[in-house]
PDB file of N, CA, C and O in Angstrom:
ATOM      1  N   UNK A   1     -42.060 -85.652  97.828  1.00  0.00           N
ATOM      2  CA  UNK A   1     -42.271 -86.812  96.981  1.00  0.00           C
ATOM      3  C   UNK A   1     -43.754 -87.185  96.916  1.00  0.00           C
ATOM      4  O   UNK A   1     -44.338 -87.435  95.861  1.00  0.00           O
ATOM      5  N   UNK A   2     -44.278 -87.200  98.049  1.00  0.00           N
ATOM      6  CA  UNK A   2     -45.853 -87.565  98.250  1.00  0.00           C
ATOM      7  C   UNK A   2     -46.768 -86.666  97.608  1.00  0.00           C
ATOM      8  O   UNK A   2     -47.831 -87.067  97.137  1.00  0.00           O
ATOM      9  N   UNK A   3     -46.259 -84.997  97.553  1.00  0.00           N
ATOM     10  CA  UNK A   3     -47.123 -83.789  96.628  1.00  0.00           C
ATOM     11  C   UNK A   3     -46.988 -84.445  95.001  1.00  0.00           C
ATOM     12  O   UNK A   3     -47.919 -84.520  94.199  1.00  0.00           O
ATOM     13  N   UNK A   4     -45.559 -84.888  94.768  1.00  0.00           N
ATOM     14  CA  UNK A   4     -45.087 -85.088  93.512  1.00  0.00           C
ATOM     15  C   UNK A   4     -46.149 -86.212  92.639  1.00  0.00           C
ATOM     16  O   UNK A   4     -46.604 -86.146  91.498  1.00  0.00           O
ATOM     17  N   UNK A   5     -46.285 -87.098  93.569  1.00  0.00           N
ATOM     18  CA  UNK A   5     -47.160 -88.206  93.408  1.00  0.00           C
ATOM     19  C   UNK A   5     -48.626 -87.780  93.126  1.00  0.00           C
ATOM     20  O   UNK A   5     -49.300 -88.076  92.139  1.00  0.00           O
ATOM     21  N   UNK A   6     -48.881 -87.236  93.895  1.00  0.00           N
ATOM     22  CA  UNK A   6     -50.806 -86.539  93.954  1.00  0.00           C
ATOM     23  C   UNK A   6     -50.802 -85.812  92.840  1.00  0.00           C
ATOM     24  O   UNK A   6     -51.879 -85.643  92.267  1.00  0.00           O
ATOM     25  N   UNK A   7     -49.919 -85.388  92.446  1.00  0.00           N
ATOM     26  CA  UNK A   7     -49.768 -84.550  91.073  1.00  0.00           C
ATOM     27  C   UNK A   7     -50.209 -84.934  90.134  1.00  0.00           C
ATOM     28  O   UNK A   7     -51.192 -84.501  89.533  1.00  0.00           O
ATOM     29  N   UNK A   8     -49.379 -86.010  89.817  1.00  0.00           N
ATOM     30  CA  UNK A   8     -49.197 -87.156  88.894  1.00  0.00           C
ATOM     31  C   UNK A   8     -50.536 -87.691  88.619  1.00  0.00           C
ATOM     32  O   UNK A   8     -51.129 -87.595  87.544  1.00  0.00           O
ATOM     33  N   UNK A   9     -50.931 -88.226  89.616  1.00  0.00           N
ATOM     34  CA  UNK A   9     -52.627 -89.046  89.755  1.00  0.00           C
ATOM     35  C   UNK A   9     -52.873 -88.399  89.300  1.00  0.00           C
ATOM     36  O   UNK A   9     -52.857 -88.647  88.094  1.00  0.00           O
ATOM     37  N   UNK A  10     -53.336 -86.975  89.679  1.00  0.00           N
ATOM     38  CA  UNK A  10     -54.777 -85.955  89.463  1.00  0.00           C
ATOM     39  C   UNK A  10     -54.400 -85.541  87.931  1.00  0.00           C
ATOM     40  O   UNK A  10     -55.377 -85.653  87.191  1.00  0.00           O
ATOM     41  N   UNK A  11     -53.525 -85.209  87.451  1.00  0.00           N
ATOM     42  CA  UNK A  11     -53.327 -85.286  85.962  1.00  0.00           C
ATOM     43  C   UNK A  11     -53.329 -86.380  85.234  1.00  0.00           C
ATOM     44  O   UNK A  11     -53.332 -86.222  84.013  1.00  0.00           O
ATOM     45  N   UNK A  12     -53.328 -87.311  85.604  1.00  0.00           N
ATOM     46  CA  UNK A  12     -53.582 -88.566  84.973  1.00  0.00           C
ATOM     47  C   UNK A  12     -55.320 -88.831  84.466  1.00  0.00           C
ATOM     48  O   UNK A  12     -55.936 -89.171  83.456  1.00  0.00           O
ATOM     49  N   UNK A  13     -55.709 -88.267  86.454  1.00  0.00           N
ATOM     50  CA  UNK A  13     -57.166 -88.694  85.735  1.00  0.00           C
ATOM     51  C   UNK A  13     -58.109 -87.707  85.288  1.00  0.00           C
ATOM     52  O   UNK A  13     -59.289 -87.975  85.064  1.00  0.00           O
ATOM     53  N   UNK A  14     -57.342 -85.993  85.092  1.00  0.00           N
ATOM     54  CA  UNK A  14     -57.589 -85.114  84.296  1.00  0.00           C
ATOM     55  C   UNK A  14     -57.897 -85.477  83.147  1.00  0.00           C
ATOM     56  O   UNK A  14     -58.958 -85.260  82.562  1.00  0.00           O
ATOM     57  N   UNK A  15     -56.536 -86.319  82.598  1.00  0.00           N
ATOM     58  CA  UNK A  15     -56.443 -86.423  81.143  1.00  0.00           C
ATOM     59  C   UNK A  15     -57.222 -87.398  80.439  1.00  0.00           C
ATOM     60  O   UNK A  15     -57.484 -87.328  79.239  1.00  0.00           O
ATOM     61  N   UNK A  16     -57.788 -88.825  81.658  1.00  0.00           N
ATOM     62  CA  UNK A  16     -58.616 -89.614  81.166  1.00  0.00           C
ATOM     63  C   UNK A  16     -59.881 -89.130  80.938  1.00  0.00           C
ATOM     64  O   UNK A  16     -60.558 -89.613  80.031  1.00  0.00           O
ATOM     65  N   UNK A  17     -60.359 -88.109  81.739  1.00  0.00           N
ATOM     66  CA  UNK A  17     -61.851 -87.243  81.650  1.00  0.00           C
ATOM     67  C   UNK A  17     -61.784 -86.583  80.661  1.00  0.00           C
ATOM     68  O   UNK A  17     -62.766 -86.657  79.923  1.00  0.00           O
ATOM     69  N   UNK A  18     -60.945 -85.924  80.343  1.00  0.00           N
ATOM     70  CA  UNK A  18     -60.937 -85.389  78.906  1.00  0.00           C
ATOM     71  C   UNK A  18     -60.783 -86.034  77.547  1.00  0.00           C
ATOM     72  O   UNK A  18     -61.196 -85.510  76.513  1.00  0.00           O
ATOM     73  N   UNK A  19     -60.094 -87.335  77.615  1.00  0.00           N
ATOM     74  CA  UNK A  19     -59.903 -87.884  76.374  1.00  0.00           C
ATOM     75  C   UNK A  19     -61.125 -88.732  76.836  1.00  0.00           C
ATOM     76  O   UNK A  19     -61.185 -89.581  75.946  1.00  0.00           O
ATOM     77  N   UNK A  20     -62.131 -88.995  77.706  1.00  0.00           N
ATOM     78  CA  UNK A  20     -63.253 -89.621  77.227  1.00  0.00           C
ATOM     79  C   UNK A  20     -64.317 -88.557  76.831  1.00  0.00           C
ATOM     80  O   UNK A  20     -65.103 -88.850  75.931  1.00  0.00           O
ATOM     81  N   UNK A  21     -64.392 -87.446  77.387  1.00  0.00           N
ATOM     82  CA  UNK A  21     -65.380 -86.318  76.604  1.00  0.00           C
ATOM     83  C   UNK A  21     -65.044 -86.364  74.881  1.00  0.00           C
ATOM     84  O   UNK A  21     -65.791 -86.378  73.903  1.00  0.00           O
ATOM     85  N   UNK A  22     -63.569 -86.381  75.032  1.00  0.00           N
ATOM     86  CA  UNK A  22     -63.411 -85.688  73.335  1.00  0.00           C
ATOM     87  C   UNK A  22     -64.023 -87.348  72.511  1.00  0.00           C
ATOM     88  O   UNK A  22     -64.606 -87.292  71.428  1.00  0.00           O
ATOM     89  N   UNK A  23     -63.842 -88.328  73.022  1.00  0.00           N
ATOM     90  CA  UNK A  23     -64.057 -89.438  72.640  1.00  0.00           C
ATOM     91  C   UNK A  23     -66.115 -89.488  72.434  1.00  0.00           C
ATOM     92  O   UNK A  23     -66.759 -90.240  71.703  1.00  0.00           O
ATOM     93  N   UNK A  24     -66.612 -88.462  73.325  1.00  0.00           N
ATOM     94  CA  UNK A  24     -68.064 -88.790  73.206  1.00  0.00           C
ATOM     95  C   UNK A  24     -68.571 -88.043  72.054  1.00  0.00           C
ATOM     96  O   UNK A  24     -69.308 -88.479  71.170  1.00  0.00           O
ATOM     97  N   UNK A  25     -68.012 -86.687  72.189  1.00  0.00           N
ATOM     98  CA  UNK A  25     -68.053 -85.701  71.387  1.00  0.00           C
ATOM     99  C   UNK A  25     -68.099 -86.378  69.806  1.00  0.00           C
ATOM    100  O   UNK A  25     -68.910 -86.314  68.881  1.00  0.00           O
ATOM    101  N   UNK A  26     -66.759 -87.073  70.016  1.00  0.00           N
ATOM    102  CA  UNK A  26     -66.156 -87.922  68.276  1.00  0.00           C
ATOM    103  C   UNK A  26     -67.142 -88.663  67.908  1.00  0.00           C
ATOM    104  O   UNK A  26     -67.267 -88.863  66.699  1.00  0.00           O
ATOM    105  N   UNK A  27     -67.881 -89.128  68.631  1.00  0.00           N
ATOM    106  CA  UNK A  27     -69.260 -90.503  68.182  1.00  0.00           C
ATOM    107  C   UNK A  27     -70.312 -89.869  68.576  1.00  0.00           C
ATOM    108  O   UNK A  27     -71.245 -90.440  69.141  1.00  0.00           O
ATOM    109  N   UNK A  28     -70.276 -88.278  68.255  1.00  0.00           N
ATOM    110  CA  UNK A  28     -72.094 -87.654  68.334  1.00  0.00           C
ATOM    111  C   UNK A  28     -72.728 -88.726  69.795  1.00  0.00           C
ATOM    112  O   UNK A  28     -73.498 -89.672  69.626  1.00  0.00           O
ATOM    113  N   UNK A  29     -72.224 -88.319  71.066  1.00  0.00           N
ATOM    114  CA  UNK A  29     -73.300 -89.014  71.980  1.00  0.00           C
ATOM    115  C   UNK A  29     -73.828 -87.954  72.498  1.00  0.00           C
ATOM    116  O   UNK A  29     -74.559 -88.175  73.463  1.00  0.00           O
ATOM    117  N   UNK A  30     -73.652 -86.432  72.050  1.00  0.00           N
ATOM    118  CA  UNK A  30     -74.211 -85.278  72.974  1.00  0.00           C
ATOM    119  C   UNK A  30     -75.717 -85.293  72.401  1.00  0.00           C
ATOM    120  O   UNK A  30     -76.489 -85.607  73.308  1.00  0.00           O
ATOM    121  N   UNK A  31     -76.008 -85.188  71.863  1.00  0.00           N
ATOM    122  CA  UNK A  31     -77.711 -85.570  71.126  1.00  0.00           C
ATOM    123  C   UNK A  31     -78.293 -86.510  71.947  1.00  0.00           C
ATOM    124  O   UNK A  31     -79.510 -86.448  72.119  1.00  0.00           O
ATOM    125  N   UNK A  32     -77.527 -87.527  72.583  1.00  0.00           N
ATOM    126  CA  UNK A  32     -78.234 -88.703  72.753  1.00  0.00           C
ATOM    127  C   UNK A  32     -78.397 -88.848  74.693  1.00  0.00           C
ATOM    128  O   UNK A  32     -79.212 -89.399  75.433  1.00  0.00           O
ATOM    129  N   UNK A  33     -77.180 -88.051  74.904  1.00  0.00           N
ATOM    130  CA  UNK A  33     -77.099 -87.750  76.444  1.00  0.00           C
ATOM    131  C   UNK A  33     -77.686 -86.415  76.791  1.00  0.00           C
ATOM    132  O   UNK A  33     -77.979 -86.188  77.965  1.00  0.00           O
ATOM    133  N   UNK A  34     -77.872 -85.551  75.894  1.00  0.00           N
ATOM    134  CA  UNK A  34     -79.028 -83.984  76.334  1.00  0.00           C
ATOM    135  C   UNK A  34     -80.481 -84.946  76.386  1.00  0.00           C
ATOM    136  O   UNK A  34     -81.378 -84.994  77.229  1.00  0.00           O
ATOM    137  N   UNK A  35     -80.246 -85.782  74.906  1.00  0.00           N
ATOM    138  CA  UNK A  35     -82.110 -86.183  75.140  1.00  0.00           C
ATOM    139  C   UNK A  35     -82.729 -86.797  76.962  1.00  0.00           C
ATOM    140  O   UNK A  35     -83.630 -86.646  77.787  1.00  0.00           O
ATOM    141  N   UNK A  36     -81.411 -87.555  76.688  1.00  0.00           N
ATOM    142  CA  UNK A  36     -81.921 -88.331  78.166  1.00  0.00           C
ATOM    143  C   UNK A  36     -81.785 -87.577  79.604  1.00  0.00           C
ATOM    144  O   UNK A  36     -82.178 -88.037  80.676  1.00  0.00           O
ATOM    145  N   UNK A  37     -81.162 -86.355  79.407  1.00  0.00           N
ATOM    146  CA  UNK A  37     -81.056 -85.674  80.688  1.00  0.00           C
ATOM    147  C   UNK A  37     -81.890 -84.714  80.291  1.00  0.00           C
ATOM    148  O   UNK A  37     -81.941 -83.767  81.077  1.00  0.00           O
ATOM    149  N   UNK A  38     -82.564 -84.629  79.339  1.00  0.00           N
ATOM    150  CA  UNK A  38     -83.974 -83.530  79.527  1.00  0.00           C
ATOM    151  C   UNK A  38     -85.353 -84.553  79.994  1.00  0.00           C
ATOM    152  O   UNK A  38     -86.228 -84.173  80.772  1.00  0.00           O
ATOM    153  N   UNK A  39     -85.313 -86.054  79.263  1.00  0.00           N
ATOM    154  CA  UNK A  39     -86.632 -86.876  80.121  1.00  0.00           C
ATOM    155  C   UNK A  39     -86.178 -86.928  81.515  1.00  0.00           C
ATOM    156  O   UNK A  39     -87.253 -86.929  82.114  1.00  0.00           O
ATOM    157  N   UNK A  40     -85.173 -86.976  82.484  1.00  0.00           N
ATOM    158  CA  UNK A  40     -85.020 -87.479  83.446  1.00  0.00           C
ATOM    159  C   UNK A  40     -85.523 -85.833  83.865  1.00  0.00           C
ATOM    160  O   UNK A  40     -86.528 -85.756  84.572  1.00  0.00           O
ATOM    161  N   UNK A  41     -85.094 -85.016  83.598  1.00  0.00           N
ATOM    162  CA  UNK A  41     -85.519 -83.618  84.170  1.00  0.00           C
ATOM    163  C   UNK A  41     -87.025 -83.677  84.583  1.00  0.00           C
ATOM    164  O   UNK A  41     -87.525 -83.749  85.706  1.00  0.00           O
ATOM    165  N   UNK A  42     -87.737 -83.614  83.051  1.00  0.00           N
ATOM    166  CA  UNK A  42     -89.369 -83.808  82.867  1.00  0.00           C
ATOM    167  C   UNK A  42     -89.675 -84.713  83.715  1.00  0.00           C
ATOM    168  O   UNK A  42     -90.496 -84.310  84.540  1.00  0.00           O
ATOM    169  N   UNK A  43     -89.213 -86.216  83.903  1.00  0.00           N
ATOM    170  CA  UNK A  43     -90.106 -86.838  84.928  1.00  0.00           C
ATOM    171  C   UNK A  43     -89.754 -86.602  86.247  1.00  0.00           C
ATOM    172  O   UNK A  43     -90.585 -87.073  87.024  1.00  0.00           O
ATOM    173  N   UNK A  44     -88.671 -85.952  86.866  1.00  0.00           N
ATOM    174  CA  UNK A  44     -88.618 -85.540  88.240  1.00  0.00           C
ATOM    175  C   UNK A  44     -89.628 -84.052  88.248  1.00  0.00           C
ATOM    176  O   UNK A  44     -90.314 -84.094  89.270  1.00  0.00           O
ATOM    177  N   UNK A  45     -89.834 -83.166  87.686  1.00  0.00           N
ATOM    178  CA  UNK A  45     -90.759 -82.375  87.346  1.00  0.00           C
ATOM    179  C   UNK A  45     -92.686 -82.692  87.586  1.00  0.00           C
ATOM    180  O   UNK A  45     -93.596 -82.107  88.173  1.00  0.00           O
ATOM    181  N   UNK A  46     -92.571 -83.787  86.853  1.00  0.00           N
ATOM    182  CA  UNK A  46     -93.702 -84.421  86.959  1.00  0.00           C
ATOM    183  C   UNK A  46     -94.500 -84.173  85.286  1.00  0.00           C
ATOM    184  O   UNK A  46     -95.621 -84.571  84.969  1.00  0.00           O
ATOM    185  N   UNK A  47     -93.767 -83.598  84.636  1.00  0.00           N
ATOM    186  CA  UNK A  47     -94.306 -83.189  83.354  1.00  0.00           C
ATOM    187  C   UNK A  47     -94.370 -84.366  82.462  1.00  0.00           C
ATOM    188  O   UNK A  47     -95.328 -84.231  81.700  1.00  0.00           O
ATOM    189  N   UNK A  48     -93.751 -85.424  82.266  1.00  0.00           N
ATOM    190  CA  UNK A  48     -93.285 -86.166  81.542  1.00  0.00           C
ATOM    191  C   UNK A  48     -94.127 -87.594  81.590  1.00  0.00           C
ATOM    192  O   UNK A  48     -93.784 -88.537  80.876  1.00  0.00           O
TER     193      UNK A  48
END
C-alpha cells in the first residue's frame, strides 16, 4: 500500500513538471530563460 502511494505522488509531480514546461514552452519563455542563463553564465565567468 505504502509503494502504491509513492507511486502515485511521484507521478503526480511528474505530471505537474511537465504540464508546467509545456505551459512555458506555450508562452515563448525559452528565449527569455536561455537569455538569462547565458548572463548568469558570463558573469560567473567574469566576461560579462
Amino acid at each position: 500500500m505504502i509503494l502504491f502511494r509513492r507511486n502515485i505522488i511521484s507521478v503526480a509531480l511528474i505530471l505537474i513538471g511537465v504540464s508546467f514546461l509545456v505551459l512555458g514552452v506555450w508562452q515563448e519563455e525559452t528565449e527569455q530563460v536561455f537569455r538569462k542563463a547565458v548572463n548568469i553564465c558570463m558573469e560567473c565567468i567574469g566576461l560579462g
